[in-house]
C-alpha positions as semicolon CSV with decimal commas, in nm:
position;residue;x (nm);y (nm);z (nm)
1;X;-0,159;1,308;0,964
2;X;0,156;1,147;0,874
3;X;0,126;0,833;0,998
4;X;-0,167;0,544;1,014
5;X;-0,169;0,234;1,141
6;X;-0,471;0,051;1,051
7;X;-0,351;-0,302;1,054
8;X;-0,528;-0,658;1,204
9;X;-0,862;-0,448;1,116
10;X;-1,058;-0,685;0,896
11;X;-0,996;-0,472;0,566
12;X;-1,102;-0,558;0,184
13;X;-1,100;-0,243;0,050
14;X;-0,833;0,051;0,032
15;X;-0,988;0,369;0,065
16;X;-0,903;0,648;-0,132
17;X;-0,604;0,784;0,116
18;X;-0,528;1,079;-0,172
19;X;-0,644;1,377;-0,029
20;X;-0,392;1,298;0,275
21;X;-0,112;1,444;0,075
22;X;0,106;1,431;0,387
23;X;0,100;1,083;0,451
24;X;0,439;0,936;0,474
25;X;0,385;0,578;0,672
26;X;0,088;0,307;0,615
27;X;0,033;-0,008;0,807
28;X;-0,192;-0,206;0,632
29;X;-0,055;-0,584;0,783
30;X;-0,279;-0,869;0,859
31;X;-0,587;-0,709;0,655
32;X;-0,803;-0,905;0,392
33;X;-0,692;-0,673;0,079
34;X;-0,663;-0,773;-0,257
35;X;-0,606;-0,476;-0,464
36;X;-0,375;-0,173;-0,362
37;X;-0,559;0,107;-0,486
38;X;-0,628;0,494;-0,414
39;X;-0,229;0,555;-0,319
40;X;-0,054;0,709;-0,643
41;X;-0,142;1,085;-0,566
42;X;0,051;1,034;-0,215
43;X;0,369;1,096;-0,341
44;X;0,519;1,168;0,024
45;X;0,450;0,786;0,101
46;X;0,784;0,650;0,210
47;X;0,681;0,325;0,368
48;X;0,402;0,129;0,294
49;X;0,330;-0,251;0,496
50;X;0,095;-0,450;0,273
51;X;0,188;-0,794;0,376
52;X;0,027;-1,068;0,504
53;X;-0,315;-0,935;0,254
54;X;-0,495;-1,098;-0,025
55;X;-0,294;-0,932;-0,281
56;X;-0,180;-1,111;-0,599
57;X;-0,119;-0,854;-0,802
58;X;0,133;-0,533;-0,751
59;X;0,004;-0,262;-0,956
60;X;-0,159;0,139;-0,851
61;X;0,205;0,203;-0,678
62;X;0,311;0,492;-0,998
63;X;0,432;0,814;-0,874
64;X;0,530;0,674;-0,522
65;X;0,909;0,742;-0,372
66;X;0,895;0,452;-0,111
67;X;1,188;0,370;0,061
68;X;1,012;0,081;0,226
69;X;0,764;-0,145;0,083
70;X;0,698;-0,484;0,271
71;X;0,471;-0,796;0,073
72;X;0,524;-1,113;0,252
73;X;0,279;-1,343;0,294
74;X;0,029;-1,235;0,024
75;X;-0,052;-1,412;-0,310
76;X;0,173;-1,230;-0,506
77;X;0,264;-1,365;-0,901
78;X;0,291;-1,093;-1,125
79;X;0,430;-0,745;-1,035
80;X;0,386;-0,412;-1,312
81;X;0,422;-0,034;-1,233
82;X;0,709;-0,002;-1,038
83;X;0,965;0,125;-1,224
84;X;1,023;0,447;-1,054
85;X;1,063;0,259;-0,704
């Protein structure tokens, strides 16, 4: 799989998405997250939708190569760990 889409779902929780090496695009928009977590060993991520969340903290994002990330609407005030973005 390459591609998931699992946003308006209700979600608190990332899952660990690691052993889906291939994934490239996740939709997690319009979900009740508040930590991103369980996505550093998918290093063919390239764009990841995490807005409109819980989130108010950026952090568990090392070792990705995105070339998209989207945040809006989320409770965002500090952001660490992504220097190699």
């Amino acid at each position: 799989m390459d591609w998931l889409d699992v946003s308006n779902n209700s979600i608190s929780k990332m899952s660990d998405l690691s052993r889906n090496r291939y994934l490239r695009v996740l939709n997690l928009k319009s979900n009740s997250i508040s930590t991103v977590e369980g996505l550093n060993k998918n290093s063919n991520l390239e764009i990841l939708d995490i807005s409109d969340n819980k989130i108010e903290e950026i952090s568990g994002l090392d070792g990705l190569h995105l070339k998209e990330l989207y945040l809006s609407t989320n409770l965002i005030e500090f952001v660490k760990g992504m220097t190699k973005l």
